[in-house]
N, C-alpha and C positions, 0 to 999 in steps of 0.2 A: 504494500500500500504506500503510494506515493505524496499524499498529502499528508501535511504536517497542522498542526493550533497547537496553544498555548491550551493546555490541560487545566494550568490556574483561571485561566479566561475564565473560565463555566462558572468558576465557584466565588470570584473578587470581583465581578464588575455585571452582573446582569440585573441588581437591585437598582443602580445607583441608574443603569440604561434605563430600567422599565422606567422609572422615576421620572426620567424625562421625557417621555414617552413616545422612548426608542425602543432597544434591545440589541440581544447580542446577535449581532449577525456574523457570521463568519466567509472564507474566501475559500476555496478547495482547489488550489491548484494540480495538475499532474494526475488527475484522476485517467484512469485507463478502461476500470470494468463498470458496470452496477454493481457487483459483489462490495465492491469500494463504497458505493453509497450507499448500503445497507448497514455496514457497518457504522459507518456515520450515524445514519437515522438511529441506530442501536444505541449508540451515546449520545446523541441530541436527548431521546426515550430516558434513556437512564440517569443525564444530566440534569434534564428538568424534575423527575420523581426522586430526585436527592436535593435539591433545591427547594423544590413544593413551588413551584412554578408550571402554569397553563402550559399544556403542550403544544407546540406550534409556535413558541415565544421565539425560541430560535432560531433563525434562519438562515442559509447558506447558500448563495452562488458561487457554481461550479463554473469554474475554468476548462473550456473545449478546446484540449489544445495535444491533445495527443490523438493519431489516427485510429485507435480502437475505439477511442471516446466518441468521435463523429459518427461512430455506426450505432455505439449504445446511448444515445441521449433522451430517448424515449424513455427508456428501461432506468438509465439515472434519476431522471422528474420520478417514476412511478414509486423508487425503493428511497427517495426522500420524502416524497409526499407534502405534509403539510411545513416540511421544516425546506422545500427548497423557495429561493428565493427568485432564484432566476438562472440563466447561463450565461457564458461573457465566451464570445469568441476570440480564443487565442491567434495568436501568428507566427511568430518565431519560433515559438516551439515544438508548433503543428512540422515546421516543416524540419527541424529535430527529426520529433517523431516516426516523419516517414523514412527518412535516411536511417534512423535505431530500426526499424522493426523490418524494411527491406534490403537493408546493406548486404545481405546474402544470397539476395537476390539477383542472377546474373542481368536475367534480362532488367531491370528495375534501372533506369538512371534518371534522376532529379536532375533539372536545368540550375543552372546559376543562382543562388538564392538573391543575387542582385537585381536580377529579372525577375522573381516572382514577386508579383504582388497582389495587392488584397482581392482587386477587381480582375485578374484573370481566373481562369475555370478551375484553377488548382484549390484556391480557397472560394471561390463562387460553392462548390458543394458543400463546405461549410454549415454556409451561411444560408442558400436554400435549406438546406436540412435542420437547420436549427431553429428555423424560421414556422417552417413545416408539423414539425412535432411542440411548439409552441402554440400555433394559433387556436387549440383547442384545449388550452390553460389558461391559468390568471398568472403566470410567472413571465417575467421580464425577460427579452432579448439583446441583452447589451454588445454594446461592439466594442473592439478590443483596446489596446494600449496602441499610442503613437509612438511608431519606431522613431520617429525624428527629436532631437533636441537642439536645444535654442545654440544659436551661435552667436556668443559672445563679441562685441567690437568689430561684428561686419553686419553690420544692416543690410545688405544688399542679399547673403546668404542667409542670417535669420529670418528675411519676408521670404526666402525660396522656401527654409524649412515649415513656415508659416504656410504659405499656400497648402504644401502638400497636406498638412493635417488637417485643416480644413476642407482639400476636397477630400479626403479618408471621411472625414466624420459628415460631408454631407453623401458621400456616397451611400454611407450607412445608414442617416434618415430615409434615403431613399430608399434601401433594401426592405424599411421598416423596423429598424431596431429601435427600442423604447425609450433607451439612453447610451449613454458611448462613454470611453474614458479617453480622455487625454493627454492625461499624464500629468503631475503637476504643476508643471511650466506654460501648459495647453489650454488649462482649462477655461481661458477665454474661449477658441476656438471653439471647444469642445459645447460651451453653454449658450454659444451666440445664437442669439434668438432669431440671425435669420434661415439661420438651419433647419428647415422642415423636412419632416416626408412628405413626400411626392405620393 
């Protein structure tokens, strides 16, 4: 099992969240199977009936960023159930992912990870599929982090890396995704209201 949390999370800070009337949400990166989110949901289950907190208080978005993962994400939402929050489609790691799981594969060869990007067909099924087995839940389809970062003392290159993330996050309203991340540098891009779906 490839996700990791903070184990004290559960038990020092879900009073002080509900209080404000949040909660603890968590993030599950590196997930691969459902067998993964079951086990999850199994300690969401256990964490709140040692707490004495409603169940469903917590909630998790999973991270889509391994190629087993884009085939199970049905079966993810189903073994989270009330504790999932949404899914976030990954990038960089997805395409990780297919280079770990087929590098043994002779006929198998991945193009330039410099030429792949979010809107060719390589991550297009993704993002249909995520889309797909979302439209008939109430869980959010987020889109992913912005590979680009700000470049310091050249304005000319920071409005380049500036464009690209905003067409990323509006291509994503267009896909339909709920909300999108940025990154922290971004998050103007990422919140500018005149990013719609289409």
């Amino acid at each position: 099992m490839h996700s990791s949390i903070s184990v004290s999370s559960f038990f020092t800070t879900p009073g002080k969240l509900i209080a404000r009337g949040s909660g603890p949400y968590f993030y599950l990166p590196k997930m691969e199977s459902h067998l993964e989110a079951r086990i999850w949901n199994d300690a969401f289950k256990l964490a709140q009936d040692e707490l004495g907190i409603q169940q469903g208080t917590v909630r998790a978005t999973v991270l889509i960023e391994t190629i087993p993962a884009a085939f199970e994400m049905d079966e993810i939402l189903y073994e989270l159930r009330a504790h999932s929050a949404g899914l976030n489609c990954g990038r960089w790691d997805y395409i990780f992912s297919c280079i770990k799981k087929f590098r043994c594969k002779p006929d198998f060869l991945l193009a330039d990870r410099a030429i792949i990007y979010d809107d060719d067909a390589f991550h297009a099924f993704v993002f249909v599929a995520l889309h797909q087995d979302l439209s008939s839940s109430e869980t959010f389809a987020m889109g992913g982090m912005a590979a680009q970062i700000p470049v310091k003392n050249n304005p000319d290159a920071n409005e380049e890396a500036f464009a690209k993330v905003r067409g990323d996050k509006e291509r994503e309203a267009g896909d339909g995704h709920d909300g999108n991340v940025g990154g922290a540098s971004w998050n103007g891009p990422a919140r500018d209201g005149s990013i719609r779906s289409t």
